[in-house]
Every structure is written in C-alpha cells, then in structure tokens.
N, C-alpha and C positions, 0 to 999 in steps of 0.2 A: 422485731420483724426485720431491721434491716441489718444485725446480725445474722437471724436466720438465711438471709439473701446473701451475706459476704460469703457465709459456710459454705453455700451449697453452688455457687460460685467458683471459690479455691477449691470444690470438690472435683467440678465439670472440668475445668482448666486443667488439673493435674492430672484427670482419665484424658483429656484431650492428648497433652505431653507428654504422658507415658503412650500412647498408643502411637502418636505421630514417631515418636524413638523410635519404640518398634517396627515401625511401617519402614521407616528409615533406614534401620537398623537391615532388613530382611531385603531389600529394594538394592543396598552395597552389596549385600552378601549374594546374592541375585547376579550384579553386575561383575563382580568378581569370577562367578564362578562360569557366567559369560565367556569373559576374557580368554582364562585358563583352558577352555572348550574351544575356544575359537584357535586359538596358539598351537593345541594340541591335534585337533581335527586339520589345520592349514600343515604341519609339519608330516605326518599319515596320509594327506590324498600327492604332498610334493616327493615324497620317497616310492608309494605304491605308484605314480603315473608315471616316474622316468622310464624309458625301454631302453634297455640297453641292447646294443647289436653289435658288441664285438666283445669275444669269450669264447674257452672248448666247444660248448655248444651254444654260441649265438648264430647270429647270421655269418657274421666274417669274422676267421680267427685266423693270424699270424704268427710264425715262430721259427725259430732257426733248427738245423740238425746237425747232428754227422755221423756216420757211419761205415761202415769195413766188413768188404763181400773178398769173399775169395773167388778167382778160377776155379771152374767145376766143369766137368763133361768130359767127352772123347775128343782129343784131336786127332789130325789126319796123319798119317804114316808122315813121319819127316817134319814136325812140327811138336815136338812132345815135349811139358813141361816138367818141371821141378814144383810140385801142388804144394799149399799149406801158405804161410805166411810171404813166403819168396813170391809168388803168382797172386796179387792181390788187387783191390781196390778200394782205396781210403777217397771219401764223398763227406764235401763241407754244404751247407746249403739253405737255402730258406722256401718257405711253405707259407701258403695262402689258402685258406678255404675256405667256402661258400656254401651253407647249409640251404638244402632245398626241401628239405624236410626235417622230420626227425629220424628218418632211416636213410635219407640220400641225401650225399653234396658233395661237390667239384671241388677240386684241390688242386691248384699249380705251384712248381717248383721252378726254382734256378738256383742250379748247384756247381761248383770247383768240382772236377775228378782227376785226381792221378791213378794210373791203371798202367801195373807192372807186367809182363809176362818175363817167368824166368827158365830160359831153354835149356833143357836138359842134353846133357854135352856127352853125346852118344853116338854110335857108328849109326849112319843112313841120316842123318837131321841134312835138311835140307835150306830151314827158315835161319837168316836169312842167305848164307852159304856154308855149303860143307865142313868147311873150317872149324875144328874144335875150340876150346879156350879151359881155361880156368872157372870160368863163369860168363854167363850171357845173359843179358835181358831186354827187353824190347818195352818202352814207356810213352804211354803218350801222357799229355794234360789238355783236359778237355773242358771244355763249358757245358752244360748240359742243362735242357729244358725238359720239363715232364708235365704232362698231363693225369688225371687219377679221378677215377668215377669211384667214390666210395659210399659202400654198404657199411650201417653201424647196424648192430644187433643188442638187446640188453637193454634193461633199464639203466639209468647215467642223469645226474644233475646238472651239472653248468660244468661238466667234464669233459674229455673227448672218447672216454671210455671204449668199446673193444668197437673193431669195424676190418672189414677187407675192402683193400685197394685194388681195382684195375686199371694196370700202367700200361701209359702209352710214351714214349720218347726218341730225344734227338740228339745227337750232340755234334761237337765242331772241335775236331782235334785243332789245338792255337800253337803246340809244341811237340815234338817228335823226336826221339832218343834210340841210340843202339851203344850199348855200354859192352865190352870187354875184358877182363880180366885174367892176363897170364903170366906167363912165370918171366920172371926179370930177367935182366943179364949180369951178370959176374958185378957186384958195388952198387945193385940198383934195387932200393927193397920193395916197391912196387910198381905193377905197369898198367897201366888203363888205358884205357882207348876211346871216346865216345865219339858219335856222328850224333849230330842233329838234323831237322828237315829230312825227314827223310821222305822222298819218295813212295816207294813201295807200302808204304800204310796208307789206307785210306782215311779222307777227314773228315769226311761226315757221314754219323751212323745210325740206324735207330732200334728202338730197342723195345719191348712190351715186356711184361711180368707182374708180379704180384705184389701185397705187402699187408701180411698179417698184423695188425696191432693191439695193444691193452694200456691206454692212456700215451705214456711217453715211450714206451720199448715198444718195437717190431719187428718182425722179422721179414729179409726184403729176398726175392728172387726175378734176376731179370736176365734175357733171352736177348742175343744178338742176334737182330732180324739182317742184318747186312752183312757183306762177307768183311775181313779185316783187313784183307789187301785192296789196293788199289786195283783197276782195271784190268791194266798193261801186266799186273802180278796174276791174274785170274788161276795161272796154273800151278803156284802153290800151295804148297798143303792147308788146309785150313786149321788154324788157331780154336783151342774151345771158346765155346759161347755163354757159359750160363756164369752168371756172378752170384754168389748165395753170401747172404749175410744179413747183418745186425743194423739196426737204427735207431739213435735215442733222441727222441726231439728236445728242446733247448725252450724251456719259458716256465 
C-alpha cells in the first residue's frame, strides 16, 4: 500500500513539474514577446508622430539661387543697345517660402544684382551724351527684395514640383558706373574711363513679373515699373524694361 502511495505520488509531482515548466516555459515566451511589441510599437508611433515643417513641400522651405536675364524690349530713339550677353543681368540670392496650402504659398527673396546696359555706339544716341566710344555701358549693383504669390499645379511629394510665381519688387541701386572704352594714343595699349555715383540713374526701382518653374529650373520675366533715370533726367530717352531669363535654385 504504501508503495502504491509513493508511485502515485512521483506520478502527481512529475505531472505537477512538467506542467509548472510548461506554464513557465509559455509565461517567458509570453513576456518576451511582450517586450519585442512593446520596443517595436514605441519605435512606429515615435517616427509616424514627428511633423516635420521645413521641406520642398512643407510649411517653410529655404534655399539659395542664381540666375541670368538678358535686356529685352524696345528702347527710346537715343538710347539703343547692343542685346545678347553684353546687356545682361546676373541675380545671386536666397528664398523663403511659406506653404498656405497645397496649391498656394508666399515666397520672399533678397538678392545681389549686377545689371549691365551695353550702348550701342551709333549716330543720334543720346544716353548718357552724344559722344561715341569704342564701347559703353551703364551698370548698376543693386539689393533687391521680391515678394511672390505662388500657384503649384500637379501631383508632387515632399518636392517643390511645377508652380507659377507672381512677382512683385524693389531694389536700391548701393553702386553706379559709366565705363568707356577708346582708342589709345601713340605707346598706350589701352584706354578706359569709368565714373562712378552717378547721378542721372535712378536708385530705387520696382519691378513685377513672372516666374515659371519645375522643381529647381525656371524661367524668370520681370518688367521695369519705374523709369531708369532719375528725376531731373526725365527727358531722356528711356532704357528697355523687360529682363528674360533663367533661375536654378541651390539645395
């Protein structure tokens, strides 16, 4: 009998031990896999909650340019240039913008401009006196601020994808040139002449236009709403207005 009793005994004990293992055994594996969910789940809600707001298309996106318009248009009898590369303008600058939607947002600039005019050295020119040369040109260096209502069009991910700008600005000529180039005298290989400050330009001007884009390239047109002389110049010929060109943004 009290064999019988030990048997059945180390029978109960060893179902008891093997099941407690078990229990044991599934209870780790249980908290382990806890763990590994918990690790996993905290890592997916800390990535998916961050907002990010500065990007092509976030709220605020920042970036440098630069760009080169040529002279275009008619000018006034006695003011006529030499078009193409000689009549230019090279634009350094940076950009800020402000998405107010996903089709509309404000963008302001502040840009360096050098702005060449190169007078074409003909009978009747009058800008800035009669006198012919070898060459002439008329330069300012300017500051310039720009404001820009933009329309983006197109599906676009965290891009800045295609959009039309309408421009409004101003600038503040800080420096002013009249350069000259003529023929030497007998042992002299070259002659030049330059005035700075000059007067008869005016120094602050402004300006409206356009500016087609597709990501980083656009194409920029803008319209001299002010005349280019000064005042007291009123009655010279007028200078063209329109600058056409290229702009590759920087980021």
């Amino acid at each position: 009998m009290s064999g019988n009793f030990d048997f059945l005994a180390s029978q109960f004990t060893g179902l008891v031990f093997r099941r407690g293992s078990l229990l044991l055994m599934l209870l780790m594996g249980a908290a382990q896999t806890a763990r590994a969910q918990q690790v996993l789940v905290q890592a997916n809600v800390a990535n998916d909650t961050v907002k990010t707001t500065f990007g092509p298309n976030r709220r605020w996106f920042g970036h440098g340019y630069v760009a080169l318009g040529l002279v275009a248009g008619p000018a006034e009898t006695g003011a006529a240039l030499c078009y193409g590369f000689p009549s230019a303008e090279a634009r350094v600058g940076g950009r800020l913008k402000l998405r107010l939607s996903q089709s509309v947002a404000l963008c302001g600039d502040l840009a360096y401009a050098y702005q060449r005019y190169e007078l074409a050295q003909e009978a009747g020119k009058r800008v800035p006196a009669p006198t012919l040369h070898q060459r002439e040109n008329l330069a300012l260096h300017q500051l310039a601020t720009e404001v820009a209502l933009r329309l983006n069009y197109g599906r676009r991910g965290n891009a800045i994808g295609s959009y039309l700008d309408l421009l409004a600005g101003g600038s503040w000529a800080v420096g002013t040139r009249h350069t000259t180039e003529d023929v030497p005298a007998p042992g002299i290989s070259f002659l030049e002449t330059t005035e700075s400050g000059l007067p008869y330009l005016r120094r602050f001007g402004g300006s409206a236009g356009v500016r087609l884009g597709l990501d980083r390239y656009a194409l920029v047109a803008r319209y001299r709403l002010t005349p280019a002389f000064a005042s007291d110049y009123a009655a010279w010929p007028e200078l063209p207005r329109w600058v056409v060109g290229i702009e590759v943004g920087v980021f």
